[in-house]
N, C-alpha and C positions, 0 to 999 in steps of 0.2 A: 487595423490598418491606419498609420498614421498619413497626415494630409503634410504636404510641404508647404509652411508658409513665407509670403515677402517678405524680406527683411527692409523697413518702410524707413530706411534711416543710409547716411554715408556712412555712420561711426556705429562701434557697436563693442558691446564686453558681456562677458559673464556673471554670475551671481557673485560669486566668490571673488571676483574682479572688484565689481562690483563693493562688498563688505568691505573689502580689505581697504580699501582709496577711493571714496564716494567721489572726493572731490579732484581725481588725479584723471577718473573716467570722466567728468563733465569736464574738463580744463580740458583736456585731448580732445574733445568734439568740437572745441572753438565755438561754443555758442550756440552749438546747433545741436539736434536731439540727436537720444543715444536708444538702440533697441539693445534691451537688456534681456540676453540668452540664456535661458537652462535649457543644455542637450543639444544646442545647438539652432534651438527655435526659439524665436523672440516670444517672451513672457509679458514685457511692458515695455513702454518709450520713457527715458528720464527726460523730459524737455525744460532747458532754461527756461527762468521766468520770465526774459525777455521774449524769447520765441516764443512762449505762452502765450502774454500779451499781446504783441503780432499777431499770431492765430486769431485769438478774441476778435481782435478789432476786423481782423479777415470777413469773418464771419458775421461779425454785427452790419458789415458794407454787403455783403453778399444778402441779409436779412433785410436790409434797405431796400436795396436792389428789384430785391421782389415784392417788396412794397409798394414801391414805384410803378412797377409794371403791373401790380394788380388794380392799382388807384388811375391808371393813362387813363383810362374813355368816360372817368368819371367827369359831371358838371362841375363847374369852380365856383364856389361862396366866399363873396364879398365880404370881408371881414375889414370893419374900421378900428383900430387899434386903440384907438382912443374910448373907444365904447364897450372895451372887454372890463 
């Protein structure tokens, strides 16, 4: 029994799509990531490196984030800058 999965993307092509014009499927997505189909089910996402980057950084602010909020109820140390 096969499962149906999300297709997690606006743009999207085949393998063989795919082989034939690497760079004609990422130039058609404008930027933005491609899930890449065999049979009809996505296999992997091609993601720009830009949107790569983006992502990272997403995720490093989100890593923050919860850093922050693990450190709130902690005391604060007085640190003299001049003394490091």
């Amino acid at each position: 029994m096969s499962t149906t999965l999300p297709i997690l993307a606006d743009a999207s092509a085949g393998i063989s799509e795919l082989k034939k014009n690497p760079m004609a499927v990422i130039n058609h997505a404008e930027g933005t990531p491609v899930a890449i189909l065999n049979r009809n089910r996505p296999v992997f996402y091609a993601v720009p490196a830009a949107a790569w980057e983006a992502l990272l950084d997403k995720l490093e602010d989100l890593e923050l984030a919860a850093l922050v909020r693990e450190r709130e109820g902690e005391a604060e140390i007085e640190v003299n800058i001049n003394e490091l």
